[in-house]
C-alpha positions as CSV (number, residue, x, y, z in Angstrom):
1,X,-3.4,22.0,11.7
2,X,-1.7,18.7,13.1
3,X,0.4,16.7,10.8
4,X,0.5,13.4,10.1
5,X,3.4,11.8,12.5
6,X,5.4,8.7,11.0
7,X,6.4,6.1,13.6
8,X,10.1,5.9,12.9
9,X,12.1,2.8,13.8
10,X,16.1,3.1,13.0
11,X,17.2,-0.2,12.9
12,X,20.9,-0.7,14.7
13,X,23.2,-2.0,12.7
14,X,23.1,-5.7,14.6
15,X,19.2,-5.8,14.3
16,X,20.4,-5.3,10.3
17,X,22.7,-8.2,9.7
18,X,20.7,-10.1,11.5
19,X,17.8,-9.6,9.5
20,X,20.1,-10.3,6.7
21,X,21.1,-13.4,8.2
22,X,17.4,-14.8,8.6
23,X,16.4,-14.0,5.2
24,X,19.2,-15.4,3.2
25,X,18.2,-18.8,3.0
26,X,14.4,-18.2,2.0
27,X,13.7,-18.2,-1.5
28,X,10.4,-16.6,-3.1
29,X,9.0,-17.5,-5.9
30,X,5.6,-16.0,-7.8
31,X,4.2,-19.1,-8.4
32,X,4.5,-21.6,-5.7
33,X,2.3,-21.8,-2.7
34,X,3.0,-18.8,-0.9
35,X,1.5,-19.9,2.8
36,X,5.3,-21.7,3.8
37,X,7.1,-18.2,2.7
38,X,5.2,-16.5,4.5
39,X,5.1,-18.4,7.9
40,X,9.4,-18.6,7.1
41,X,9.9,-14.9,6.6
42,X,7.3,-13.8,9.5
43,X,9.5,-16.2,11.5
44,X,12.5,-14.5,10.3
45,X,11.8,-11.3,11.2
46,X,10.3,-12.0,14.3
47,X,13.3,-13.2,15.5
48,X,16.1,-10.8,14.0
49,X,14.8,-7.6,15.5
50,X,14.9,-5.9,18.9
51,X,12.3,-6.9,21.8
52,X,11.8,-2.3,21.4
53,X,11.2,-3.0,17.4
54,X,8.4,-5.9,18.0
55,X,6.5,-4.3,20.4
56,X,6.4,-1.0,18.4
57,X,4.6,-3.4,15.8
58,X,2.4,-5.8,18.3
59,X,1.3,-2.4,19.5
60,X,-0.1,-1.0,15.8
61,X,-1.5,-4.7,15.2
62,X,-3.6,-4.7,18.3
63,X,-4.6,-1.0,18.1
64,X,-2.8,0.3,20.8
65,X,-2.6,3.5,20.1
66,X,-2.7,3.4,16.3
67,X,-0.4,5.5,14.4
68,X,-0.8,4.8,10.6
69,X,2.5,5.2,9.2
70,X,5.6,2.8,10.6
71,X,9.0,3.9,8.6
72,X,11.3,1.0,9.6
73,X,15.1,2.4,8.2
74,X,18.4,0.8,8.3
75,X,17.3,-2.5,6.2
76,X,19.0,-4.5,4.7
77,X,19.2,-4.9,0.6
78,X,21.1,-5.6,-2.2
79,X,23.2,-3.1,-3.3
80,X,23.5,-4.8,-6.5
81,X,20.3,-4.6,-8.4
82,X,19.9,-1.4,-10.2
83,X,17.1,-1.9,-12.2
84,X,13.2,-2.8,-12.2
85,X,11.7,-5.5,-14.3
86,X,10.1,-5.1,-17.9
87,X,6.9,-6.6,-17.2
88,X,6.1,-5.2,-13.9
89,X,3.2,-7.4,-13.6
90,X,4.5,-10.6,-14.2
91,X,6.3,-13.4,-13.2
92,X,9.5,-12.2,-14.0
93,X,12.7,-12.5,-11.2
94,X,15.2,-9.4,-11.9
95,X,17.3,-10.0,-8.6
96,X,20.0,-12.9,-7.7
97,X,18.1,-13.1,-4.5
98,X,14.8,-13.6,-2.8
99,X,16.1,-10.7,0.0
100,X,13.4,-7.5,-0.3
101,X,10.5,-10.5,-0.5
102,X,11.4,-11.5,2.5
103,X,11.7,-8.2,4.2
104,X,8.6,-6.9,3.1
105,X,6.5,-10.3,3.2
106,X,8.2,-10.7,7.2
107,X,7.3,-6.9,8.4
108,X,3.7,-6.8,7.0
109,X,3.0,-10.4,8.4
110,X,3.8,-9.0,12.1
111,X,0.4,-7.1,11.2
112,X,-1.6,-9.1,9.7
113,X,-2.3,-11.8,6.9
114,X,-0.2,-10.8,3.4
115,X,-2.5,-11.7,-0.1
116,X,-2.4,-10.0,-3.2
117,X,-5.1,-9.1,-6.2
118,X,-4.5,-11.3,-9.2
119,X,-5.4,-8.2,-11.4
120,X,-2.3,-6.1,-10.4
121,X,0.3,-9.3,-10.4
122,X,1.1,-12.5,-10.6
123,X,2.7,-13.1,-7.3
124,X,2.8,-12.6,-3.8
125,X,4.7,-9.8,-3.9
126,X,3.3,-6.8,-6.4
127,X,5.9,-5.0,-8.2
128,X,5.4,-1.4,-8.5
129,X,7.6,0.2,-11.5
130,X,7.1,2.4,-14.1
131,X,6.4,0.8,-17.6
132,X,6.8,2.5,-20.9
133,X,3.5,1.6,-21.9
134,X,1.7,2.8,-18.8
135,X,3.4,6.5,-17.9
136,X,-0.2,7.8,-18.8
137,X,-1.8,5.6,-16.5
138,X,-3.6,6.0,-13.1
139,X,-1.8,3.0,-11.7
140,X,1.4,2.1,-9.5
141,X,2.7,1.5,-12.9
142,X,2.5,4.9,-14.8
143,X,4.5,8.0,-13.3
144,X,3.8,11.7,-15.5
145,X,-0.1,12.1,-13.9
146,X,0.1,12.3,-10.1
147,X,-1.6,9.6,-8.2
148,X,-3.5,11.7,-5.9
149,X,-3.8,10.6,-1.8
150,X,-6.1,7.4,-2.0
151,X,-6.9,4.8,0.4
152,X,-5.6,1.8,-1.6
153,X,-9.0,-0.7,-3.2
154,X,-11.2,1.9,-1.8
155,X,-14.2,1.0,-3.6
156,X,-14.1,-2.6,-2.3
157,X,-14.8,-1.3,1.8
158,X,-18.3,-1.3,0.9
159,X,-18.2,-4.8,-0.6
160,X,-19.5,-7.8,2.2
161,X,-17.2,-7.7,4.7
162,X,-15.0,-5.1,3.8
163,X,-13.2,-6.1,1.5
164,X,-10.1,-3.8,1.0
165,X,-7.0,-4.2,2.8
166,X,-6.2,-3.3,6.3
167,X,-2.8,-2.5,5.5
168,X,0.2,-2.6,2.7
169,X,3.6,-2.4,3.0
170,X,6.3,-1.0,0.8
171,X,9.9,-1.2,0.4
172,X,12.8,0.2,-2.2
173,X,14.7,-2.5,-4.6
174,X,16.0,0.4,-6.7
175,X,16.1,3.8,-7.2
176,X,16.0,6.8,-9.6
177,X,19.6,7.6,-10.6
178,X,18.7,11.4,-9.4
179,X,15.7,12.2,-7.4
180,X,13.5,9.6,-6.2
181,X,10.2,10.9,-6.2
182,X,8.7,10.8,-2.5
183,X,5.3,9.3,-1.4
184,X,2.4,11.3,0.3
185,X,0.9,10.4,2.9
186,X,-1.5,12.1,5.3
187,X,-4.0,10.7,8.2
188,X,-7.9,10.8,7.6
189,X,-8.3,11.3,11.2
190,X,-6.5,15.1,11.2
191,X,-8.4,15.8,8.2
192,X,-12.1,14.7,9.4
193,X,-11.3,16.6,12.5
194,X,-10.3,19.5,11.2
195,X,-13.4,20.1,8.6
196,X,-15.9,20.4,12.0
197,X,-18.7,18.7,12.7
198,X,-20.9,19.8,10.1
199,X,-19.3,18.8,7.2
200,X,-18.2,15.0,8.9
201,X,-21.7,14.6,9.3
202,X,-21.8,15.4,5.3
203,X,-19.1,12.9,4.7
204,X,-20.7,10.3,6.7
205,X,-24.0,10.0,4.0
206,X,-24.1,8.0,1.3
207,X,-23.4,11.2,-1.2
208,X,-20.3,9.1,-3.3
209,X,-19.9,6.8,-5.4
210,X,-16.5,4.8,-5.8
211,X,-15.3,3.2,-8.6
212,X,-12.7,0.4,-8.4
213,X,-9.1,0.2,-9.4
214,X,-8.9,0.8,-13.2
215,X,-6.9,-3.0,-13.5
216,X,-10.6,-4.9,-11.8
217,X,-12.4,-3.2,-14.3
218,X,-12.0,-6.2,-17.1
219,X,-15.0,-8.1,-14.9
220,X,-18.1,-6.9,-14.8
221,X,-19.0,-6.5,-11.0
222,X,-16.1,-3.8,-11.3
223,X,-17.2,-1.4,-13.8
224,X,-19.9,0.4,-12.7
225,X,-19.3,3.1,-9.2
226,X,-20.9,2.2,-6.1
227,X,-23.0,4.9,-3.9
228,X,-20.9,4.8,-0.3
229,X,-20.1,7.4,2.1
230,X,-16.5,8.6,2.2
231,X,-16.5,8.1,6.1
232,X,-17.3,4.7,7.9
233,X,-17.0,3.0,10.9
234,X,-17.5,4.3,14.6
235,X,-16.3,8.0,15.5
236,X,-13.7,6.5,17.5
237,X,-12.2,4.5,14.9
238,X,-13.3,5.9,11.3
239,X,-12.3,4.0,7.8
240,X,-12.5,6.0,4.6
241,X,-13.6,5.6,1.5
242,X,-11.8,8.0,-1.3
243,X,-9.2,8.2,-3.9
244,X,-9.0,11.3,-5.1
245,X,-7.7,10.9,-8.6
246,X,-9.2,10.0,-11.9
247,X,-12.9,9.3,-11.8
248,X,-12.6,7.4,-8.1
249,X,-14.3,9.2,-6.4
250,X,-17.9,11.3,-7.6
251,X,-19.9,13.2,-5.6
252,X,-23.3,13.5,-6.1
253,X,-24.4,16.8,-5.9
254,X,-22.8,20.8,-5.3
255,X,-23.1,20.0,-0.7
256,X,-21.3,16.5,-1.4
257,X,-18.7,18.3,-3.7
258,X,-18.5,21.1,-1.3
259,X,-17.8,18.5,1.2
260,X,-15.1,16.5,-0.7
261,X,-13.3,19.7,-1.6
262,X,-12.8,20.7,2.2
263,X,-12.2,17.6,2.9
264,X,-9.6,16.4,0.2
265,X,-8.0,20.3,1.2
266,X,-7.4,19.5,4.9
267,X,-6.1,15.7,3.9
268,X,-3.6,17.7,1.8
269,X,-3.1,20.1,4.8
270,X,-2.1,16.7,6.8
271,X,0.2,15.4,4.9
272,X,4.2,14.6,4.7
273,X,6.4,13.0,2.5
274,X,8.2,9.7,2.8
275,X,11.1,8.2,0.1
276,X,11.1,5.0,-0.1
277,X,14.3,3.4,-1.3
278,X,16.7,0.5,-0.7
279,X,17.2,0.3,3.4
280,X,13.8,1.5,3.7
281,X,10.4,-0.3,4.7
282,X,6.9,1.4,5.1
283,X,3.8,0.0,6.4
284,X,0.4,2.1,6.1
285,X,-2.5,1.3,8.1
286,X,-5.1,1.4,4.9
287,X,-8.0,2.5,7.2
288,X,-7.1,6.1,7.8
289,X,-4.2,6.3,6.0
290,X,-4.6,7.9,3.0
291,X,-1.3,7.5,0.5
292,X,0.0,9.3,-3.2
293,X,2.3,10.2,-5.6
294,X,3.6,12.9,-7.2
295,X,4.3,12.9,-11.3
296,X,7.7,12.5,-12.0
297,X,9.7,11.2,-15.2
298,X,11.5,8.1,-14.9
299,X,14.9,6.8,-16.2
300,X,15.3,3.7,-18.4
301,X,18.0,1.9,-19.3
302,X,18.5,0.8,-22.9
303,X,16.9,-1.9,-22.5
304,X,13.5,-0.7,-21.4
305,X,14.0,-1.7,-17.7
306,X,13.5,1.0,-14.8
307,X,15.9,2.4,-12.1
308,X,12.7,2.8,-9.9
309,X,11.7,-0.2,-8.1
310,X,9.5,-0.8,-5.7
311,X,7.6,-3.7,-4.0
312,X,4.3,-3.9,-2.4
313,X,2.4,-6.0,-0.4
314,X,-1.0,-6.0,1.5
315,X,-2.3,-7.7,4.3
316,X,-5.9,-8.5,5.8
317,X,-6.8,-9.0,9.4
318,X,-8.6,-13.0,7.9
319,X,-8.6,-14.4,4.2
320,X,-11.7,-15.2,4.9
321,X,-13.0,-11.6,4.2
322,X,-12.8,-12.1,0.2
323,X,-15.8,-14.6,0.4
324,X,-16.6,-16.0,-3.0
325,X,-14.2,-14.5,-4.8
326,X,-12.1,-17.1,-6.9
327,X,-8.5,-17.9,-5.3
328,X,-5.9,-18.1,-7.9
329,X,-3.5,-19.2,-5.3
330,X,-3.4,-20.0,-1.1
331,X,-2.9,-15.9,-0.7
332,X,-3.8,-14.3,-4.7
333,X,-7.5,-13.6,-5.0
334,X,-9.3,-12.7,-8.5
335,X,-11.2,-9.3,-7.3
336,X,-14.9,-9.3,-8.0
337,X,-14.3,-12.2,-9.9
């Protein structure tokens, strides 16, 4: 069976400091209107890499031959923070500069709009850390229960419109003293061609139901499952619906488990392993692309803080796809709220 193939871009060393350059002057903050940083650092980057590195990216924005997985390496960071924040969801600035914000805001806005969910941060930018109070959890946030492949808000695809994100991107701020642990991920397409026809046509029906990410559940459109299928879209271009950890995803009777199970099987057939850390930024297409984590035990320092530290953000081909739901900021929307 195929594996998935990362598009990997090596930054020279010129494209580097000049990304350096163009970022240095931008400064991000959680709480102010986030539309100017975002034009800045989209501007930024445009400008700073190669003509080769931009039309790699124009390419997987206009579906040209979609790949899934870009690993852009050679970035720059700051080889001085060492450590995570405290409150990973919060407002809180750990760093002496605004640097990986504007690397990861700048990349992901060459393919498409960047937002975040109010429910998993406070800002623009999502930090993803381990917490002391959440290593048990199914989130971003815990770390000893593996976070199994998942395409990432998967419940919210069969919301109006679509609502989940086309795309996220990630990038290192700091890293495990000894072993960072690595990030699956593995393309939907390999898998659903690999199971045969019989059993796509399985995972095409409505035999699921999704819940949404454990953080949404507080409101009350998010805490019951919805029925979906865990294939949509045209055969030509499928989106998927599954995270396959926790309760996320139930089928409803022994064909649709028999279904999942060969599916989830060839999706872990599929898959590779990507490390991201400092110098490294990853961008996932979120419609085939399905993306995990293994467990692993992090380090703390005395104060509480984490070595891991990563950043997140996700983008949407329009805002306008989140409909009614309330805007905390210009790019923050309240899910299901």
């Amino acid at each position: 069976m195929k594996k998935t193939q990362p598009v990997i871009i090596q930054l020279t060393n010129t494209e580097r400091r000049a990304l350096s350059d163009a970022l240095s002057w931008l400064h991000y903050s959680s709480t102010a209107p986030h539309a100017p940083f975002v034009h800045a650092a989209r501007s930024a980057v445009a400008s700073a890499v190669s003509a080769r590195t931009r039309h790699v990216l124009e390419e997987e924005r206009n579906g040209v031959r979609p790949r899934g997985v870009i690993v852009i390496e050679n970035t720059p960071f700051d080889q001085s923070v060492e450590r995570g924040p405290l409150d990973p969801e919060g407002a809180e600035s750990q760093k002496p500069n605004s640097l990986s914000e504007g690397l990861i805001v700048g990349f992901t806005a060459q393919l498409g709009d960047p937002y975040a969910v109010y429910q998993e941060g406070r800002g623009l930018v999502s930090n993803v850390s381990p917490s002391r109070a959440h290593l048990e959890r199914l989130t971003g946030l815990g770390s000893r229960l593996a976070l199994g492949l998942h395409i990432e808000h998967a419940a919210a695809r069969t919301l109006p419109g679509d609502r989940a994100p086309d795309g996220l991107g990630l990038t290192g701020v700091s890293k495990e003293p000894v072993a960072a642990p690595a990030t699956v991920v593995s393309d939907g397409r390999l898998a659903l061609a690999a199971v045969g026809a019989r059993t796509a046509a399985l995972l095409r029906q409505r035999r699921f139901e999704a819940m949404f990410p454990e953080r949404w559940r507080g409101q009350a459109e998010a805490a019951l499952p919805v029925r979906t299928a865990l294939v949509t879209g045209e055969p030509e271009s499928p989106s998927f619906v599954g995270a396959f950890y926790g309760d996320m995803l139930e089928p409803r009777g022994a064909v649709a488990r028999r279904a999942r199970e060969a599916f989830l099987s060839a999706l872990e057939e599929a898959a590779v392993e990507v490390v991201i850390e400092p110098g490294v930024v990853v961008l996932l297409d979120n419609h085939f692309i399905f993306h995990g984590r293994a467990p692993f035990e992090p380090q703390f320092d005395d104060e509480g803080r984490p070595y891991r530290w990563l950043q997140r953000v996700l983008f949407t081909s329009s805002l306008r796809r989140f409909g009614r739901w309330a805007r905390v900021s210009d790019r923050i929307v309240r899910a299901c709220a």
